[in-house]
N, C-alpha and C positions, 0 to 999 in steps of 0.2 A: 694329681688326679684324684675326684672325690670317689669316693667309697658307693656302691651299688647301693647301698641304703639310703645313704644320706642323697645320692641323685634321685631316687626313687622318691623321697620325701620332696627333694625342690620341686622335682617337675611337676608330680600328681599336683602339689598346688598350683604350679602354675595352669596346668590346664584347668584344674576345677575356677578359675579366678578368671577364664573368659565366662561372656555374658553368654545368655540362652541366645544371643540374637549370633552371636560370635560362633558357636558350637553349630546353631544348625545349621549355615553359612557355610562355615567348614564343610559339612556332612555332604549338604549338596553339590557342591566342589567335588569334594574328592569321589560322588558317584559324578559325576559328569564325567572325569575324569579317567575312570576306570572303565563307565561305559563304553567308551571311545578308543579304548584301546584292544589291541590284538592279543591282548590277556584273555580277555574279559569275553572278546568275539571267537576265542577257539576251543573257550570252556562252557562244557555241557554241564558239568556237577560243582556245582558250586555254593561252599560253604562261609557261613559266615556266623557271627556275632551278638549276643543283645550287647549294648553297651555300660557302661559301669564304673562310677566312684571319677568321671570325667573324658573317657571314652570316648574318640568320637563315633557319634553312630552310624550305620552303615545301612539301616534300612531304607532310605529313603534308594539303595541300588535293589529292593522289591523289584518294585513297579517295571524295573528295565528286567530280571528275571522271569519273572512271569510271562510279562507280557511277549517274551523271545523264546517261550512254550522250553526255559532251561529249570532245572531242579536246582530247591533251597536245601542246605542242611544248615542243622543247630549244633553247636558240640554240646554235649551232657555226660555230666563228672559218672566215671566208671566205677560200680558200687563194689566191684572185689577187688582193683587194681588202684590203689592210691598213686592219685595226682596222675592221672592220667583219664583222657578222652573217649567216650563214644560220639559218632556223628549222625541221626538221627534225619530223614528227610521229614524238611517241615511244610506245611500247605497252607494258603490264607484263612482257611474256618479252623483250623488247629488252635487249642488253647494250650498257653504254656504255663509251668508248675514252676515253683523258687526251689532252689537247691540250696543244701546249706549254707552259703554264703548271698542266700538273697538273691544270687541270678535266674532270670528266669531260662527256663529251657523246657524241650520236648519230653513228654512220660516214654520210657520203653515199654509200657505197657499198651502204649498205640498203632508204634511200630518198631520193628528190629533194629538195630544199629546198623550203618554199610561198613563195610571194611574202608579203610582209611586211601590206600591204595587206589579205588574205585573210582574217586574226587579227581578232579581237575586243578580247582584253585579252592585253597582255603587262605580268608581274610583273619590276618590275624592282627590281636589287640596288640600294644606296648606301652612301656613307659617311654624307652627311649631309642634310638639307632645310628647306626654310623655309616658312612661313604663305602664301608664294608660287606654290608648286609648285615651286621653285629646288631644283637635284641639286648635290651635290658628289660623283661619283662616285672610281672609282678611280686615275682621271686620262689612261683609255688611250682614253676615249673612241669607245669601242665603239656605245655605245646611240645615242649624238649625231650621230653618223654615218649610223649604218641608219635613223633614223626624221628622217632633218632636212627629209624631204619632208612633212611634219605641218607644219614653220614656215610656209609658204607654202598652207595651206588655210585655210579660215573654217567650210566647212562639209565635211560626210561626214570628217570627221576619224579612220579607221583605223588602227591600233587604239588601245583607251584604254591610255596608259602609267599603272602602278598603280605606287607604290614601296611595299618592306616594306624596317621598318624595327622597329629598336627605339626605344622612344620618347625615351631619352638621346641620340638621334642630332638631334634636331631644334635647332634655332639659329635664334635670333631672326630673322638675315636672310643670304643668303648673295648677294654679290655676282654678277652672272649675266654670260655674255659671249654676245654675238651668236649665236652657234653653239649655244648650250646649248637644248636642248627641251625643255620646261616638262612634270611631272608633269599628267595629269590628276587622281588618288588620293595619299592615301597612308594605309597602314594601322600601324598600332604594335599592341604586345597593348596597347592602352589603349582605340582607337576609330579609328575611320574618316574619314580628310579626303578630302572634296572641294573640287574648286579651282571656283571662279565668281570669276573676277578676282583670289581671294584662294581660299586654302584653309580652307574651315572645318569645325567639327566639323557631320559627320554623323550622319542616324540612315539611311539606307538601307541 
């Protein structure tokens, strides 16, 4: 089994080595796809993503938030708490700022952070996943952090973590460590998994 790094290095190439035609193809796939489903139709707060370093993007699921009168959030890196999340409701005249690593996201000087709890679904990025719900994310461990209070619930489980992914991201099995927070979703342009002990193909 290869090493978290060295996976980390195959895939991010491989995704950045589809074409722009290839990525936003993807993009609108996998919002169809989500639109469509009973994820997507039961959640009122709903956060999501800019995309990055081959990401795929996820705004093109805008135009189905808005126009279904549902709330966007952005996450934005936490200036006392290293490697960890605020999430930020964002609006279409909102101008977004680059964080130190270049992503763009919301000022908290525009508005306050919600509690994390408050969300419905949050979209979240990855390198890679498994038939398990298992993330191989980008190693800074940001999401694992902000949501590790989901490890310790059985029920009211707030909010669903969804991964988008391209569907060359997925791998058999990805080693998991104690800390790591299990996907409830994940979406590909191919179809839709949910996790019930295992992740399988959905039709919701």
């Amino acid at each position: 089994m290869h090493d978290p790094q060295q996976l980390r290095r195959e895939i991010r190439a491989q995704r950045r080595a589809l074409t722009a035609q290839e990525q936003k193809g993807h993009s609108q796939e996998i919002a169809g796809i989500l639109a469509g489903s009973n994820l997507f139709r039961n959640s009122q707060r709903i956060a999501i993503y800019i995309e990055n370093d081959g990401e795929v993007g996820v705004t093109h699921l805008l135009s189905n938030i808005f126009s279904l009168a549902k709330r966007c959030y952005l996450p934005a890196l936490r200036p006392m708490l290293p490697n960890r999340l605020w999430f930020i409701e964002y609006r279409p005249e909102d101008s977004l700022i680059p964080n130190r690593y270049g992503i763009l996201e919301p000022s908290i000087r525009r508005r306050k952070p919600v509690s994390t709890y408050s969300l419905d679904m949050v979209l979240v990025p990855l390198v890679a996943f498994d038939a398990s719900g298992n993330r191989i994310g980008m190693g800074g461990g940001f999401y694992d952090r902000t949501f590790s209070y989901l490890m310790t619930r059985d029920n009211w489980r707030k909010p669903k973590l969804i991964g988008i992914a391209h569907e060359l991201q997925q791998l058999e099995s990805i080693q998991s460590n104690r800390w790591d927070v299990p996907l409830d979703a994940v979406v590909t342009e191919k179809r839709l998994y949910t996790r019930d002990k295992r992740i399988k193909k959905s039709v919701l």
